[in-house]
SEVO-110239 format. One record per residue (C-alpha): chain; x, y, z; residue in three letters. Coordinates in nm, 2 decimals. Layout:
N
<cadena=A px=X py=Y pz=Z residuo=ALA>
...
END
This chain:
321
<cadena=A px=9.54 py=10.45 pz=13.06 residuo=UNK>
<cadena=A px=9.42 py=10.53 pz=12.70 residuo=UNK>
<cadena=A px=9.64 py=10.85 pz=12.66 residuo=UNK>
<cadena=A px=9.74 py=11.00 pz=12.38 residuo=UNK>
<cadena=A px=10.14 py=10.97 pz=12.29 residuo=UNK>
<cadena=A px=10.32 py=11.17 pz=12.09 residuo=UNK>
<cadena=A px=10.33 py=11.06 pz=11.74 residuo=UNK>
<cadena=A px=10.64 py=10.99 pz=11.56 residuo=UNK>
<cadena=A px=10.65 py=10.92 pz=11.19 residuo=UNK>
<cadena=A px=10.31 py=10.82 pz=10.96 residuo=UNK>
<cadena=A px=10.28 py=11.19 pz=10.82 residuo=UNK>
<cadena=A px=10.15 py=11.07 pz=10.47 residuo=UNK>
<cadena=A px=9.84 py=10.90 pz=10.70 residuo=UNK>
<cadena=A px=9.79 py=11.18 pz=10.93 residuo=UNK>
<cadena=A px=9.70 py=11.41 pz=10.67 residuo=UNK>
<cadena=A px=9.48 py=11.16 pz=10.46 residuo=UNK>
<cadena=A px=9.29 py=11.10 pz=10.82 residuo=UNK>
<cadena=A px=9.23 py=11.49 pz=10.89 residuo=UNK>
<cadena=A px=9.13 py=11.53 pz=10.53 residuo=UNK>
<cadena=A px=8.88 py=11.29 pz=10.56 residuo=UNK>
<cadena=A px=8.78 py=11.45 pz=10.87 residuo=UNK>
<cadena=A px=8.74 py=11.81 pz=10.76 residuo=UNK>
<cadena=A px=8.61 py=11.73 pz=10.45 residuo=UNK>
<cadena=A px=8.30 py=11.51 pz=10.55 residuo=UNK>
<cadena=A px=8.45 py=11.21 pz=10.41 residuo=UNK>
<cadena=A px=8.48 py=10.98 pz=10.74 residuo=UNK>
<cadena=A px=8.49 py=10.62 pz=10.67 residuo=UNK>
<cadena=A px=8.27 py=10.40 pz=10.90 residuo=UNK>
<cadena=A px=8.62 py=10.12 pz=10.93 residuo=UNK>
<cadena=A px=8.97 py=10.19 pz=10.91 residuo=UNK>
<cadena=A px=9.27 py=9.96 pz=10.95 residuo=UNK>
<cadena=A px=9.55 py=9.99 pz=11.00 residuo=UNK>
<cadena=A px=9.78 py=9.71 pz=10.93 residuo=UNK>
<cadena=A px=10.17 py=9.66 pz=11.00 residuo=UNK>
<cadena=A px=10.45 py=9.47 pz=11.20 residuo=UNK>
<cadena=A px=10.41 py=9.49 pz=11.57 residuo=UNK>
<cadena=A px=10.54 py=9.88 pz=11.77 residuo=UNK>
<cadena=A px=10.52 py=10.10 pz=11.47 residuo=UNK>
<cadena=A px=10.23 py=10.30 pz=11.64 residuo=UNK>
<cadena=A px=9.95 py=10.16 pz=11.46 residuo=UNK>
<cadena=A px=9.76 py=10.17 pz=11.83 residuo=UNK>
<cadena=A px=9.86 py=10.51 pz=11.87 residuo=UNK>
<cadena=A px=9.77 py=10.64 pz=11.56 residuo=UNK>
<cadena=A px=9.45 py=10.51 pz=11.63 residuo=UNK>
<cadena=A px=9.34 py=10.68 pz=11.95 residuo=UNK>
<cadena=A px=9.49 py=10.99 pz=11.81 residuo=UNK>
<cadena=A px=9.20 py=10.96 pz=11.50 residuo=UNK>
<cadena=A px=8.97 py=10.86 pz=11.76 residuo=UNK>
<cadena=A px=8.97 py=11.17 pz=11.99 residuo=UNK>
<cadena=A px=9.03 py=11.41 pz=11.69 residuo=UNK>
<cadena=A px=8.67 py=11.21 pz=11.59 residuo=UNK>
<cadena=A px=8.51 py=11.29 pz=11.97 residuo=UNK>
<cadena=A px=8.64 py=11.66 pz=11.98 residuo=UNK>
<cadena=A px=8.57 py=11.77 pz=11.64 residuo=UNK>
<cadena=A px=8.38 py=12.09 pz=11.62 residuo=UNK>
<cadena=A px=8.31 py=12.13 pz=11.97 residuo=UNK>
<cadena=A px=8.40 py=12.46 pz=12.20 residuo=UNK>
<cadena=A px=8.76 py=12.48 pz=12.33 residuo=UNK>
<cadena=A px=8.57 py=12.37 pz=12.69 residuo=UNK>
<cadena=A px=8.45 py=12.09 pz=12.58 residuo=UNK>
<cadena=A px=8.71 py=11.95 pz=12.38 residuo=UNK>
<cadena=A px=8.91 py=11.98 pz=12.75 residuo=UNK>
<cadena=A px=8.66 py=11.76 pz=12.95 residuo=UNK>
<cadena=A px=8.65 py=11.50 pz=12.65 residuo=UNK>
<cadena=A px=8.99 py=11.48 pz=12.62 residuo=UNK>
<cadena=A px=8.99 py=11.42 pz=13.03 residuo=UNK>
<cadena=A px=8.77 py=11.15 pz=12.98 residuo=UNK>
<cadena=A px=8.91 py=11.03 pz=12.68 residuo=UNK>
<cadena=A px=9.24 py=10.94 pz=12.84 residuo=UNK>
<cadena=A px=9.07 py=10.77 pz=13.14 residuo=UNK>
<cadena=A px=8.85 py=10.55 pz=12.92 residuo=UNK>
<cadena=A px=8.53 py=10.71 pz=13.06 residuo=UNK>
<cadena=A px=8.44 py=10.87 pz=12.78 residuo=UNK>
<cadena=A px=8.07 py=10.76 pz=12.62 residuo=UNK>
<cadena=A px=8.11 py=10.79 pz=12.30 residuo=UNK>
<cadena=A px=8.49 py=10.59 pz=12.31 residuo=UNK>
<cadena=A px=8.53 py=10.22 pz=12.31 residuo=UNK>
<cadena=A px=8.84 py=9.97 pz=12.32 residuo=UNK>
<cadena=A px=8.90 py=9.58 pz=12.31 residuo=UNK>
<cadena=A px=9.21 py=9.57 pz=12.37 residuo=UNK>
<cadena=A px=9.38 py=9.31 pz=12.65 residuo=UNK>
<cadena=A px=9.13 py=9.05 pz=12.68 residuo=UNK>
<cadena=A px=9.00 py=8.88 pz=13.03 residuo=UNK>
<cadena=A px=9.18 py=8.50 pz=13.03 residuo=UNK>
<cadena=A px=9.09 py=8.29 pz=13.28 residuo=UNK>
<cadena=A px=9.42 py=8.20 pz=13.47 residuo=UNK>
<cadena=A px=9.63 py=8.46 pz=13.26 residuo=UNK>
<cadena=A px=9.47 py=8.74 pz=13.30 residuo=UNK>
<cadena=A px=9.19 py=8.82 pz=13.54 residuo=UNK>
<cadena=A px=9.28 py=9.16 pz=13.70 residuo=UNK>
<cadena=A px=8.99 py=9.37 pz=13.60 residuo=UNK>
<cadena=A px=9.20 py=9.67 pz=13.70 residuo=UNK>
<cadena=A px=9.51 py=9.54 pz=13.46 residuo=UNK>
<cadena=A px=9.25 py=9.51 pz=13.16 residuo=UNK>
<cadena=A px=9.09 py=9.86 pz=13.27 residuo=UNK>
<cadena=A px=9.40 py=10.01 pz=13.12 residuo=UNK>
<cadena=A px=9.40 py=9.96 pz=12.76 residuo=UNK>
<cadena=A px=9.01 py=9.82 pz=12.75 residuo=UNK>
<cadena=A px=8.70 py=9.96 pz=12.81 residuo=UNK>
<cadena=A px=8.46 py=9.73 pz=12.60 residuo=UNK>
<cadena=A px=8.22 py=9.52 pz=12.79 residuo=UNK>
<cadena=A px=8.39 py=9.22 pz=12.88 residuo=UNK>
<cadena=A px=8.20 py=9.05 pz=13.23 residuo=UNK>
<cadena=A px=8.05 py=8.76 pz=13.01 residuo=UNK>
<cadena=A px=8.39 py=8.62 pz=12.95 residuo=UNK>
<cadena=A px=8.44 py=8.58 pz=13.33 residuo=UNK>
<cadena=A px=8.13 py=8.37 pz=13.31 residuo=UNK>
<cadena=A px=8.26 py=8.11 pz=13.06 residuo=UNK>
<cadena=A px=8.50 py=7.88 pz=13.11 residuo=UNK>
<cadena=A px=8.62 py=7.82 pz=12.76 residuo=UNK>
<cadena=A px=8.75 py=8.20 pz=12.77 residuo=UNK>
<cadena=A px=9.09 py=8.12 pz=12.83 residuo=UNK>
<cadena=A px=9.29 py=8.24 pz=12.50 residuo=UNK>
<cadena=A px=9.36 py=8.56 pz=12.38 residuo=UNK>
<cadena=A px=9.08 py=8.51 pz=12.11 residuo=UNK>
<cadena=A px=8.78 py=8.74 pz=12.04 residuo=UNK>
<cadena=A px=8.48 py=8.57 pz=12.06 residuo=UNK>
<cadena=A px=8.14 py=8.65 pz=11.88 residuo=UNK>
<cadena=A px=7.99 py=8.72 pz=12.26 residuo=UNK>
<cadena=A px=8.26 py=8.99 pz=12.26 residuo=UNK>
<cadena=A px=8.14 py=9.13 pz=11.93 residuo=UNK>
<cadena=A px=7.76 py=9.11 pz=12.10 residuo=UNK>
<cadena=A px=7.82 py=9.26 pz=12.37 residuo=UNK>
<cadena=A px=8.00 py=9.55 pz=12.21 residuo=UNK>
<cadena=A px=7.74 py=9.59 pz=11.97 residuo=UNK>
<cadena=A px=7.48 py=9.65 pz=12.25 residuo=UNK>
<cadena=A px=7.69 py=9.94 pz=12.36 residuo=UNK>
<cadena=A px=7.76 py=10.08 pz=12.00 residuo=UNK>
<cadena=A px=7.39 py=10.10 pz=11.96 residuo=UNK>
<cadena=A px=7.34 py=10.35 pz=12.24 residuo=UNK>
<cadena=A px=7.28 py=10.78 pz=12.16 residuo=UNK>
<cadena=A px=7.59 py=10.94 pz=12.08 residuo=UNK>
<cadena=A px=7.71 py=11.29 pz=12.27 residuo=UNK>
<cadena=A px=7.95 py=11.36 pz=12.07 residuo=UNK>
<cadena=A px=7.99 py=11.40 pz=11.67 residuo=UNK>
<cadena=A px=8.11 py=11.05 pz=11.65 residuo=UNK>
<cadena=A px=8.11 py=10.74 pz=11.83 residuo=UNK>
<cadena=A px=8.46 py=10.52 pz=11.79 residuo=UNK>
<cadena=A px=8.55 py=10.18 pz=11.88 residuo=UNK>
<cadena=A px=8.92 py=10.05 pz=11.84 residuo=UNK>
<cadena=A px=8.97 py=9.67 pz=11.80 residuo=UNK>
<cadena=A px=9.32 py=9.61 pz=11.85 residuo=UNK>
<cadena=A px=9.50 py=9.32 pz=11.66 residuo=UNK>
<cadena=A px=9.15 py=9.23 pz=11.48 residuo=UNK>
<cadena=A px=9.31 py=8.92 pz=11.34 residuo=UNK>
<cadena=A px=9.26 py=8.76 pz=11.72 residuo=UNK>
<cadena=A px=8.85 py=8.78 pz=11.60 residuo=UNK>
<cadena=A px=8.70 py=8.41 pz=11.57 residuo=UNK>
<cadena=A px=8.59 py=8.35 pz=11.23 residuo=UNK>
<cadena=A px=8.19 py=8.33 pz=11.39 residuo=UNK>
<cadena=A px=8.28 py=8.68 pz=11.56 residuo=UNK>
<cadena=A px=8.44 py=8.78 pz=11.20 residuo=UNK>
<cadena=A px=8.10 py=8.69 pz=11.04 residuo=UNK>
<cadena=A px=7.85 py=8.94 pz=11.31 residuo=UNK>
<cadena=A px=8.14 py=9.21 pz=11.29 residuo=UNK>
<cadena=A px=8.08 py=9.20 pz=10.89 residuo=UNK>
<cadena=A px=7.74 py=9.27 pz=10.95 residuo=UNK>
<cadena=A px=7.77 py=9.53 pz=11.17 residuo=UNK>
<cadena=A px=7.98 py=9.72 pz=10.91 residuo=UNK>
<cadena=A px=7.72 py=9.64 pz=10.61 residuo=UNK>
<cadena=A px=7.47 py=9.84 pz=10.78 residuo=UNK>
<cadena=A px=7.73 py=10.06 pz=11.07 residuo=UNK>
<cadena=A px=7.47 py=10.25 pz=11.28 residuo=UNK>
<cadena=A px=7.56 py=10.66 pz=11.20 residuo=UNK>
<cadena=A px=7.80 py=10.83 pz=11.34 residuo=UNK>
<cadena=A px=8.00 py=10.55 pz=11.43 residuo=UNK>
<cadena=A px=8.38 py=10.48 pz=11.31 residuo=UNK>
<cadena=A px=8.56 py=10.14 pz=11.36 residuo=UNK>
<cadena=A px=8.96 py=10.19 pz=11.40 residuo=UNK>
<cadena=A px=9.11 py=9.85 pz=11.37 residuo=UNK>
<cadena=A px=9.44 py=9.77 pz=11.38 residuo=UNK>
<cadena=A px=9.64 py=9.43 pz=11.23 residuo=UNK>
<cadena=A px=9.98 py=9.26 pz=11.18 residuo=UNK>
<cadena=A px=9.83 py=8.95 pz=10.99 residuo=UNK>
<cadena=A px=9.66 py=9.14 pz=10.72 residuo=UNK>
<cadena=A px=9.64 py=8.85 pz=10.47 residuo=UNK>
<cadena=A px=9.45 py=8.66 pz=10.75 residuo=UNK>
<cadena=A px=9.18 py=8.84 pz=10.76 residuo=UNK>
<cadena=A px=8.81 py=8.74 pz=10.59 residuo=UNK>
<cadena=A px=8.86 py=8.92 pz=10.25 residuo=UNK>
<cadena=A px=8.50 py=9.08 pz=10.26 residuo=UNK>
<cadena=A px=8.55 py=9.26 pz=10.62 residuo=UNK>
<cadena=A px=8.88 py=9.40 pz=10.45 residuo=UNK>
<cadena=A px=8.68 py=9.50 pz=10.16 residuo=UNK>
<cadena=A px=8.44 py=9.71 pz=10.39 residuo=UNK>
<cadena=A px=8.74 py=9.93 pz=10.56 residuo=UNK>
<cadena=A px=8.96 py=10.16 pz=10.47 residuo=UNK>
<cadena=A px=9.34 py=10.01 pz=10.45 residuo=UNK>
<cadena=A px=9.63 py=10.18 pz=10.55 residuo=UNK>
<cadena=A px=9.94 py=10.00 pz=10.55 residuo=UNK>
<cadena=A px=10.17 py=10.13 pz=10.83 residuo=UNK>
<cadena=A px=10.59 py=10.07 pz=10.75 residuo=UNK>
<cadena=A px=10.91 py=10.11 pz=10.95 residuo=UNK>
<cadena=A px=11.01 py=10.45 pz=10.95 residuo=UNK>
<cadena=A px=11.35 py=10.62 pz=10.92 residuo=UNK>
<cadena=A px=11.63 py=10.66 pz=11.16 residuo=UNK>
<cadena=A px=11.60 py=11.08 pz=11.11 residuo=UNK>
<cadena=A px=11.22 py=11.02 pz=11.18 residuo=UNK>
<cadena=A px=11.29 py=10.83 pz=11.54 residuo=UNK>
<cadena=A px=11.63 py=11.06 pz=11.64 residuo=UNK>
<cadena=A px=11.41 py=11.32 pz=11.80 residuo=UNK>
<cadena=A px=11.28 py=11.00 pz=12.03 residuo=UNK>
<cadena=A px=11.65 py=10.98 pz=12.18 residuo=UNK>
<cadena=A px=11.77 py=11.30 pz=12.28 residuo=UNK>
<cadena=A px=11.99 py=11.28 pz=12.57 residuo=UNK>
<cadena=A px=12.13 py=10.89 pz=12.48 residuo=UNK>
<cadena=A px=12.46 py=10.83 pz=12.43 residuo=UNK>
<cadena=A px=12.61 py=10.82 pz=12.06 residuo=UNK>
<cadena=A px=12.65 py=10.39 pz=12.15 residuo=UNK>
<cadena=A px=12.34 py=10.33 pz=12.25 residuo=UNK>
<cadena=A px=12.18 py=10.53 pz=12.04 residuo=UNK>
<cadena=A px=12.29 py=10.33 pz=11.75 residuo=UNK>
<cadena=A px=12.26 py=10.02 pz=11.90 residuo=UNK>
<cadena=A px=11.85 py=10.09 pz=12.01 residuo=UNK>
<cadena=A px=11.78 py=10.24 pz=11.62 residuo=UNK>
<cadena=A px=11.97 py=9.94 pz=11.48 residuo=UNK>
<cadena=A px=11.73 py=9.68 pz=11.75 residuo=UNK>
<cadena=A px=11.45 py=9.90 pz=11.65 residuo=UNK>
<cadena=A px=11.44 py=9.83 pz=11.35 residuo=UNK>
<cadena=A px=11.24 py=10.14 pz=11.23 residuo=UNK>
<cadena=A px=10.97 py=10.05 pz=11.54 residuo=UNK>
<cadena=A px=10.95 py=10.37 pz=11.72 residuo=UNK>
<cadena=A px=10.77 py=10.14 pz=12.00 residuo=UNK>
<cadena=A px=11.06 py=9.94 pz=12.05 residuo=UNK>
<cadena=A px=11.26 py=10.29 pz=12.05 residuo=UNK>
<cadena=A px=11.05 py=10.41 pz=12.40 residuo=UNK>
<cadena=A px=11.10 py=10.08 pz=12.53 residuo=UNK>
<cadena=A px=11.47 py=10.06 pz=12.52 residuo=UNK>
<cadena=A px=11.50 py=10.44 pz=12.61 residuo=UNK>
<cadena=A px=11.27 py=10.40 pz=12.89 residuo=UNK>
<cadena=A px=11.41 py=10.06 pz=13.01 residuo=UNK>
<cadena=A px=11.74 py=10.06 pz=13.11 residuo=UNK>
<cadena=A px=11.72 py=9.71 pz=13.23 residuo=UNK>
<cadena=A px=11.56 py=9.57 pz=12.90 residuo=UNK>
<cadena=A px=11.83 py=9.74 pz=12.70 residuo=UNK>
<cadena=A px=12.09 py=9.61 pz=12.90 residuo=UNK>
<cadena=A px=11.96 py=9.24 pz=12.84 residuo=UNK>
<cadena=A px=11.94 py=9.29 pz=12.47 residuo=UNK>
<cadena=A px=12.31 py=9.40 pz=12.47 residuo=UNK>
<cadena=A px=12.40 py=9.06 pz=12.66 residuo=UNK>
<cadena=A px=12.18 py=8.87 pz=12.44 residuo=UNK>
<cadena=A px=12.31 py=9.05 pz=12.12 residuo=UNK>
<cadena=A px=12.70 py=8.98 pz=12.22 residuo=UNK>
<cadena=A px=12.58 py=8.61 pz=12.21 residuo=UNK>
<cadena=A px=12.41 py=8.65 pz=11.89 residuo=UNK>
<cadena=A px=12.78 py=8.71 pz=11.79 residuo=UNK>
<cadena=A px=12.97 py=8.48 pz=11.93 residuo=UNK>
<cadena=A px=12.73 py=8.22 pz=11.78 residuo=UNK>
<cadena=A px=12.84 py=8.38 pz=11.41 residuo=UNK>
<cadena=A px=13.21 py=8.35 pz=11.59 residuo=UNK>
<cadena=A px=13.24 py=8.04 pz=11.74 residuo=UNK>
<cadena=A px=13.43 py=7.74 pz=11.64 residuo=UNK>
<cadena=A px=13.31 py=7.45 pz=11.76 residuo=UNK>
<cadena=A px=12.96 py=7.24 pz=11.79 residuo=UNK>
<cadena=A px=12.99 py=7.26 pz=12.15 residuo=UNK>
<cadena=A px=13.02 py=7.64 pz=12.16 residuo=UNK>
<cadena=A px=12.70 py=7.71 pz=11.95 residuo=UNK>
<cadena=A px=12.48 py=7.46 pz=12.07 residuo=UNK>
<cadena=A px=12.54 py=7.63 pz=12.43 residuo=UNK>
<cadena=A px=12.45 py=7.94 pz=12.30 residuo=UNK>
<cadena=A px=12.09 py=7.75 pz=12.16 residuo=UNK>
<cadena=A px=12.01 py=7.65 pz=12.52 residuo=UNK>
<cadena=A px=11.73 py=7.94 pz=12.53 residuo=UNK>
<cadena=A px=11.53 py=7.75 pz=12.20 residuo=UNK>
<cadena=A px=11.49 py=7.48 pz=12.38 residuo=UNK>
<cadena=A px=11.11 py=7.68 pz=12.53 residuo=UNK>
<cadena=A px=10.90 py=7.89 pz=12.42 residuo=UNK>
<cadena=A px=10.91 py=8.25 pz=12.54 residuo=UNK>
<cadena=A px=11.08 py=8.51 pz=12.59 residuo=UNK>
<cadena=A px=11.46 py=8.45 pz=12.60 residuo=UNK>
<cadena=A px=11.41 py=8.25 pz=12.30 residuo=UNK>
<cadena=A px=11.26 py=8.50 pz=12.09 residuo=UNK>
<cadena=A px=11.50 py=8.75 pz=12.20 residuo=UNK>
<cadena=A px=11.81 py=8.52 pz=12.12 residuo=UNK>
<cadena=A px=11.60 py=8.45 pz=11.74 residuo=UNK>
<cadena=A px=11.59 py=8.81 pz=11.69 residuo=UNK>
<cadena=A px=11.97 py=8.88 pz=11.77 residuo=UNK>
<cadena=A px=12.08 py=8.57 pz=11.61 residuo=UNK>
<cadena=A px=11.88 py=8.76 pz=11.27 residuo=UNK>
<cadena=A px=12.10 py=9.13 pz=11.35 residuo=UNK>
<cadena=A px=12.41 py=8.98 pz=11.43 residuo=UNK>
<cadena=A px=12.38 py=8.78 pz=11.08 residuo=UNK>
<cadena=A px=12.29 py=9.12 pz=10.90 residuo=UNK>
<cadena=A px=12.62 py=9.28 pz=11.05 residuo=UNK>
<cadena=A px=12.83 py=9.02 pz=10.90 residuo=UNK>
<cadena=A px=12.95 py=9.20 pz=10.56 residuo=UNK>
<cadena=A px=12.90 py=8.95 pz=10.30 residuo=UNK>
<cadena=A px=12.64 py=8.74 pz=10.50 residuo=UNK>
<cadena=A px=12.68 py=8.35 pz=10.42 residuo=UNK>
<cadena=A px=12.32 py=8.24 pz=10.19 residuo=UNK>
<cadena=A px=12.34 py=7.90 pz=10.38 residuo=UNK>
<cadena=A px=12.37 py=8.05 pz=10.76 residuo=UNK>
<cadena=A px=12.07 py=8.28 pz=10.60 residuo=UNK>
<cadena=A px=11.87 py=7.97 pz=10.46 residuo=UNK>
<cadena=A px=11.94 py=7.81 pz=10.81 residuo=UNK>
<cadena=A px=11.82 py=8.06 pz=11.04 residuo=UNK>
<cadena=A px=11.51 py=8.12 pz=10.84 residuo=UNK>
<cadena=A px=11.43 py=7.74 pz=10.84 residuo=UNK>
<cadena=A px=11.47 py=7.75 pz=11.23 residuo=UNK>
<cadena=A px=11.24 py=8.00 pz=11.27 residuo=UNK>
<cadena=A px=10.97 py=7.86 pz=11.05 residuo=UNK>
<cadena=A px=11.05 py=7.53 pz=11.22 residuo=UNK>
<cadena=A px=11.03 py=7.70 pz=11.55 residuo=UNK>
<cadena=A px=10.68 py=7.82 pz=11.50 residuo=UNK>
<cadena=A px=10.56 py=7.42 pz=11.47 residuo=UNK>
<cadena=A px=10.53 py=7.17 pz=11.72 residuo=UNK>
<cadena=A px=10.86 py=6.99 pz=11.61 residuo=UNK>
<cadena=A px=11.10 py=6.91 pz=11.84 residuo=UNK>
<cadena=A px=11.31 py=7.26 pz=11.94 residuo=UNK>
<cadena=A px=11.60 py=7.09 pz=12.05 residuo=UNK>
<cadena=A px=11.67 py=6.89 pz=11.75 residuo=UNK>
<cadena=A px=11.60 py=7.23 pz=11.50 residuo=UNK>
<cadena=A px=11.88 py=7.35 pz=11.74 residuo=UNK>
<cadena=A px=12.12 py=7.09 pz=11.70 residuo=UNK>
<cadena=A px=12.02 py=7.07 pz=11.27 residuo=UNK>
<cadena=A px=12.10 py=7.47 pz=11.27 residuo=UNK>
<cadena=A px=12.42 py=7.44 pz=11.52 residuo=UNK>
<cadena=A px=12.57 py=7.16 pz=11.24 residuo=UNK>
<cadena=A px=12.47 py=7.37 pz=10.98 residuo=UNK>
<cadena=A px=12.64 py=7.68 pz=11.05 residuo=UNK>
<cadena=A px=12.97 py=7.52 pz=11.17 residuo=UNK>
END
C-alpha cells in the first residue's frame, strides 16, 4: 500500500516543500532526482498527502489520509509498477504501489517492458482532467526516465498548459536522460546520500557489528538501511557475498578469482550483488591499487554491454592478479 514512512534525512527539501505550500507558491511538477533507496518515493507521497489535506478540518484530513494510504483516494494518483505481460500480471501485486489506469496495457501485446507508453500518459490524463475534492489533485510518476520519448512529448504538453490545482511529483535516477524541456518545466531537487548520524536512529536495537556493516552496505541509502534491518536473510547473504568480495582482493592465484567471478557469468541478481561487494571490499583496502580500480570500473561498464561476460571475467581476473 501507498503509506506514508517515516522520513529520515532531506530536511533542507522538506522545508523548501512546506514553504511553497504555505506560502501559495506550489509548483505544477516537481522532481526529484537521485541514486536508487534514498527516499525520493517517500518524500514524494509525503508532499502529496500534505497537498490533499491542506487546509481541511482535523476530520477530514483523518478520512483522506485513510484513503490516501489505500490508494482510493480521488484526488491521488500513481504509476508506479507497470502491468508486463509474462512478468508482471497480478492486478493485485500492481494495486500496491499503482493506482493509475492501467487495463489498456493488458490489451496490447507489445506491453511487455517496464517502459511507459504514451497510452499510459493518455489514459492518465483522462483521469487528471476529472473535478477535484480536495485542494489539490497529485500524480506521482515514479522513475520518469522509463517514459517513451512519444509519451515524453504528450507529458510536455500536459505541463505547458497543467489543468489547476494539479501537482506532478516525479521522481528520477537518470536525470541527464531526460528531454531537457520537460526538466525545464519542473521544479529540480537533487536528493544525496545522507549521513551515518542521520540513518543511526534507523537502527536502534542492532548490534554494534552489524550496524556498521548495514551503514557501510548502505552507503548513505536509508532504503537499503530498512532492508537489511528488516531482512535478516538478505543481510546474511550480503555478509557471505561481501567475505568473497575479499577473498577475491586476497587471493593468489587465477584459479581462485575466477571461481569467485562465476556469478558474472548472468545477469541478475547474484551478480550485481557480487559487483557491488567486489566495489566495498576494494574501498576497504587502505591504499587501494589505481589499476584493480581502473579494472573494476571497466568491468562494470563492460558488464552493462552485450559483450561476452565470461571473457570481461577472465580480462579482470588476469588483471588483478
Amino acid at each position: 500500500m501507498s503509506k506514508v514512512k517515516g522520513i529520515v534525512g532531506h530536511e533542507a527539501i522538506r522545508r523548501e516543500l512546506l514553504t511553497d505550500l504555505q506560502s501559495g507558491n506550489v509548483s505544477h511538477a516537481y522532481l526529484f532526482a537521485g541514486s536508487r533507496h534514498l527516499g525520493k518515493m517517500t518524500l514524494a507521497r509525503w508532499f502529496a498527502l500534505q497537498l490533499i489535506t491542506h487546509g481541511l478540518p482535523s476530520a477530514e484530513i483523518e478520512r483522506s489520509r485513510h484513503s490516501f494510504e489505500r490508494l482510493t483516494h480521488p484526488d491521488f494518483f500513481v504509476l508506479d509498477q507497470l502491468w508486463i505481460e509474462d512478468i508482471c500480471e497480478d492486478w493485485d501485486i500492481i494495486a500496491q504501489t499503482s493506482n493509475a489506469p492501467q487495463q489498456h496495457r493488458s490489451k496490447k501485446p507489445a506491453a511487455r517492458t517496464d517502459v511507459i507508453g504514451i497510452d499510459d500518459i493518455r489514459a492518465l490524463q483522462e483521469r487528471l482532467g476529472e473535478t477535484s475534492t480536495a485542494p489539490f489533485r497529485c500524480c506521482i510518476i515514479r522513475s520518469v526516465e522509463r517514459m517513451h520519448a512519444e509519451a515524453a512529448n504528450a507529458l510536455l504538453k500536459i505541463l505547458e498548459e497543467p489543468p489547476a490545482p494539479l501537482v506532478f511529483l516525479f521522481t528520477t535516477q537518470a536525470l541527464t536522460s531526460l528531454l531537457p524541456t520537460v526538466v525545464s518545466r519542473m521544479r529540480v531537487f537533487r536528493f544525496h546520500p545522507l549521513a551515518h548520524r542521520e540513518l543511526n536512529p534507523l537502527l536502534e536495537g542492532v548490534t554494534e557489528d552489524d550496524r556498521q556493516f548495514i551503514l557501510h552496505l548502505a552507503q548513505g541509502a536509508p532504503g537499503i538501511v530498512h532492508e537489511l534491518k528488516s531482512d535478516p536473510e538478505t543481510l546474511r547473504v550480503h555478509r557471505l557475498v561481501h567475505t568473497k568480495a575479499i577473498s577475491f582482493w586476497r587471493a593468489r592465484t587465477l584459479k581462485e578469482r575466477l571461481k569467485i567471478l562465476e556469478p558474472l557469468r548472468e545477469r541478475g541478481t547474484e551478480s550485481d550483488q557480487l559487483l557491488l561487494h567486489l566495489s566495498l571490499a576494494l574501498r576497504e583496502q587502505a591504499p587501494a591499487q589505481q589499476e584493480h580500480v581502473r579494472a573494476l570500473h571497466e568491468l562494470v561498464a563492460g558488464l552493462k554491454t552485450n559483450a561476452h561476460r565470461q571473457l570481461l571475467s577472465q580480462r579482470f581476473a588476469l588483471r588483478t592478479g
